[in-house]
N, C-alpha and C positions, 0 to 999 in steps of 0.2 A: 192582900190581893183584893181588888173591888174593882171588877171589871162590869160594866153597864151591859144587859143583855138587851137586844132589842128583837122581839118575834115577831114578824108581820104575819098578821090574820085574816085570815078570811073565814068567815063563820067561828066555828072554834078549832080550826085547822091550823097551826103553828105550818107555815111554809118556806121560808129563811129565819135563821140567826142571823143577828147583826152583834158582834162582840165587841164593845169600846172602854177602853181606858177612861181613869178618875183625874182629875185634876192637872191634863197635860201630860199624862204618860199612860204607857197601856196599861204596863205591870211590872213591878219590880221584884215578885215573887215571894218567896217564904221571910216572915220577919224574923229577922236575925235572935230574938230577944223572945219573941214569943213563940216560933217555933224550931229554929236550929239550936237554940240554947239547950232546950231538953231532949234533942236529941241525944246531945253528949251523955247522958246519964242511961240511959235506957238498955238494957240487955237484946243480943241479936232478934229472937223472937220476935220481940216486942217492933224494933226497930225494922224487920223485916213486914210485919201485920202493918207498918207504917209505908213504907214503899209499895208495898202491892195498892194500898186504900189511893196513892195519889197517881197511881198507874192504870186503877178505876176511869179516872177522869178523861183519861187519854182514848179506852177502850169506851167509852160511851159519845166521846165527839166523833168516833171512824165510826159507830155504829149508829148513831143519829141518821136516820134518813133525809132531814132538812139539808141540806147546802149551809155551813158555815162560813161565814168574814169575817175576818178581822180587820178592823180598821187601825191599825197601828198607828202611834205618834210618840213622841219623845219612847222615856225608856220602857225596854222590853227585854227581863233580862230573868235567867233561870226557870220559875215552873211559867213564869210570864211566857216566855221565849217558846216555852213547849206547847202553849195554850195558844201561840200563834203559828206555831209550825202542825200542830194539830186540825187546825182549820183549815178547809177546802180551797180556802183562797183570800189573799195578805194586800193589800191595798196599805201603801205607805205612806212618807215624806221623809224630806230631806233631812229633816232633824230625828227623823227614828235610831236607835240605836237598839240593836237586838241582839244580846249574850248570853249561850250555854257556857256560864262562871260555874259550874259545880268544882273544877278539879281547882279554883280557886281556894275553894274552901277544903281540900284533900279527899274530892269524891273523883269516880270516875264522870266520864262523860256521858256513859250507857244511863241513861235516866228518863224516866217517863216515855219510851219506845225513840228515843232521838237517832243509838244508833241505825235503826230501821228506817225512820222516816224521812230524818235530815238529808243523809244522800241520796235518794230519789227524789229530793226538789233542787239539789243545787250540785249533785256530783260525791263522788266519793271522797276524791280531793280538799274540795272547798273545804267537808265537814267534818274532814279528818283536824285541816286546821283549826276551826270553832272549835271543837269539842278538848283539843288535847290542850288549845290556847287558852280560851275563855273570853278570847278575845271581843270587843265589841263591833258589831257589822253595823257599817254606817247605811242610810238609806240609801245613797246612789249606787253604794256597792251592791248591798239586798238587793235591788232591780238587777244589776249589769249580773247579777248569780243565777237571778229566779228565784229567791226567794220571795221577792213581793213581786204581783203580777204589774203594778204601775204605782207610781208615784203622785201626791198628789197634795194641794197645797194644807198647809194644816188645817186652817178656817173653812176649808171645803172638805175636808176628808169624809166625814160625818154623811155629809148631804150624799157626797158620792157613794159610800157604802149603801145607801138605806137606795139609790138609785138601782143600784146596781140589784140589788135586792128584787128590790118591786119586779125589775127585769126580771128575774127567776121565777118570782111568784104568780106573774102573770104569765108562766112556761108552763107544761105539760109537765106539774108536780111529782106524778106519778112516776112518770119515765123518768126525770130527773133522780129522784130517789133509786130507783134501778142504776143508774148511771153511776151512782157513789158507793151503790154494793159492790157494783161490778171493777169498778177502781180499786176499791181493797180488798177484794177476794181474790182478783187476780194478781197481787203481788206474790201467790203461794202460786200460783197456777203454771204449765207449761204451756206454750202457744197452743197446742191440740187442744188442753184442757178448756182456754180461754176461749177460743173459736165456738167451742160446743157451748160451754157456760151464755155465750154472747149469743148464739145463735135459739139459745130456751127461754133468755131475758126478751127478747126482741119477739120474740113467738108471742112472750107474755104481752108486753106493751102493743102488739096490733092485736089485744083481744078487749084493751082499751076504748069508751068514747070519745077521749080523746084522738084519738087515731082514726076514727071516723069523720068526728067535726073538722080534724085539719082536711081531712082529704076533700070534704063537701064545701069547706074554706078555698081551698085551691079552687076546686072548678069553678066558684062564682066570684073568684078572684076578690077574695075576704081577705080578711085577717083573722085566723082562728080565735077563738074567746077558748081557752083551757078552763078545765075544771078540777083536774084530779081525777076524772073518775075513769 
């Protein structure tokens, strides 16, 4: 797995991730040789202390307050495929191919939170068929599901993520990050629960400067400058 991180900074504020693939593909996942090999040998425990450790990785991108992207291109396929369904948001191309292959190899499809996450980006249905198939989701299909939010060309991908990026980070940081608590807290929530949760978040962000500067933005018909704070 050698996926390129890229963190736009401001001061020493990390404010987006930008996730990119090595050598024309995003990620093709666990090496067969060097690490599903020894799985074969390993006692439940053992192999159990190994699932939860890559299920780590899943529960620290939803708890990330930054906004992750993925810039996807050619393959993307098993913990590749989760480390892009993981991200906040999936920017493609035509030649992406993106596969949960576990039941390829005699695993279920329940791997790294997929079946939780997967159908809330593309349908119950859709990911009933990934996961039981292994099959691989071409780009145009990924777009036409929801799983990538746009398509884009490959030699441009890059530039568009890290655009798309700078967008976010020149946004009101803080609120944004509210924004992606409140996106995954409220998957357990009932709409009451939601309502209030949303209504204590948003109490919180207008006790923001930022929420000051946009409004004194507006009256002199600015364009706010965000800061985070």
């Amino acid at each position: 797995m050698r996926d390129l991180f890229h963190q736009l900074k401001w001061a020493d504020d990390v404010k987006v991730v930008v996730i990119q693939g090595a050598g024309g593909n995003f990620c093709s996942g666990g090496d067969v040789h060097e690490i599903i090999g020894p799985l074969v040998a390993l006692p439940a425990p053992e192999l159990l202390m190994f699932t939860r450790m890559t299920g780590e990785l899943v529960k620290t991108m939803r708890a990330c307050p930054q906004p992750i992207i993925a810039a996807v291109d050619g393959v993307c396929a098993g913990a590749g495929a989760i480390v892009a369904m993981a991200s906040d948001m999936r920017l493609g191309t035509v030649r992406s191919k993106t596969a949960f292959l576990f039941n390829r190899v005699g695993l279920a499809g329940c791997d790294m939170g997929a079946c939780a996450i997967l159908p809330r980006l593309i349908g119950q249905g859709r990911a009933s068929e990934l996961l039981y198939t292994g099959r691989a989701l071409g780009g145009e299909e990924g777009e036409r599901w929801g799983f990538f939010n746009r398509l884009i060309e490959p030699e441009e991908l890059l530039t568009e993520a890290l655009t798309l990026a700078h967008g976010l980070a020149d946004g009101p940081t803080f609120a944004n990050g509210i924004t992606k608590t409140m996106l995954h807290q409220e998957w357990a929530m009932t709409l009451e629960q939601a309502i209030e949760a949303e209504a204590q978040a948003q109490a919180l962000c207008m006790l923001t400067q930022d929420f000051t500067r946009a409004y004194h933005a507006f009256v002199a018909k600015q364009k706010p400058r965000f800061q985070g704070n």
